[in-house]
C-alpha positions, 0 to 999 in steps of 0.5 A: 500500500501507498504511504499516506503524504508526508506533511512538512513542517518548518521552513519547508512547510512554508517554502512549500506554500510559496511555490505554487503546485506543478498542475497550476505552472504548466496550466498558466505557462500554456498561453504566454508561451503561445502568446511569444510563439504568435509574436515571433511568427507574426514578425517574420511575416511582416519581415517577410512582406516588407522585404518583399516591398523592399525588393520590388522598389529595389527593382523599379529603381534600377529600372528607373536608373537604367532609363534616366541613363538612357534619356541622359545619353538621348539628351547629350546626342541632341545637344550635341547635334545642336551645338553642330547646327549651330555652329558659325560655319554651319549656319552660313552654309545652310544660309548659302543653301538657302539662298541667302546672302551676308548682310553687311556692316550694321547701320544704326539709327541715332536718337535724333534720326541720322543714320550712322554707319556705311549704308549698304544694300543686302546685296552689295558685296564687301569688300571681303566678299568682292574675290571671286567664289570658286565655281561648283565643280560639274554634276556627271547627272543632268538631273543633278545639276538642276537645283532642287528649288527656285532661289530667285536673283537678290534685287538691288534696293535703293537705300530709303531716305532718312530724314531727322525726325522731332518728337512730337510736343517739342 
């Protein structure tokens, strides 16, 4: 037969009340281990769902690099293909092409009305561009040689005649 529990006395009688039964420990231990089990899964899957987040913008921005170098490299070949349309010598030979001619010295109006400066018309030659040009050389294609559109022959203009002028109210 079972011997009947011993009951303690002293000290360990009352150590004995303070520690609480081995039934009572594991019943409320249950639902705070539950409650760090749910938290530890619930922050990997938020680590989980930022990560992703994180890898996705990751992804756009080097998308986003890539096409801010392309449209970089796209920018520069237009600005370089300006700065060669606009360069001094190219704009003179479009204007040859186009069938104009270099304007001259500039002439300036003074505030009393007289004009200062060599007056001269458009299609004067200075005397810079008085030399002779040298001729084309000569198309093998008759079609070639006809041009592609009509530039009509620069006319002469007389200059206007200027006269001093008063403001009005003097």
């Amino acid at each position: 037969m079972s011997k009947p529990a011993r009951q303690l006395r002293g000290t360990a009688a009352r150590l004995g009340r303070l520690m609480p039964s081995q039934a009572a420990n594991s019943a409320a231990r249950t639902p705070f281990v539950l409650l760090v089990v749910t938290l530890l899964g619930g922050g990997l899957i938020v680590l989980l769902v930022l990560n992703s987040a994180l890898n996705a913008g990751s992804f756009k921005l080097s998308e986003y690099r890539r096409q801010t170098t392309e449209r970089t490299d796209e920018q520069q070949a237009l600005q370089r293909d300006v700065d060669d349309l606009s360069a001094p010598d190219a704009l003179s030979r479009r204007a040859a092409d186009l069938g104009m001619i270099p304007g001259g010295s500039p002439v300036f109006l003074g505030p009393d009305g007289t004009v200062k400066g060599a007056l001269a018309t458009a299609g004067d030659p200075s005397p810079a561009e008085a030399a002779e040009p040298a001729p084309l050389p000569v198309a093998q294609n008759p079609d070639s040689a006809r041009p592609k559109h009509h530039t009509p022959a620069p006319r002469t203009r007389q200059p206007a005649k200027t006269s001093p002028t008063t403001a009005p109210g003097r």
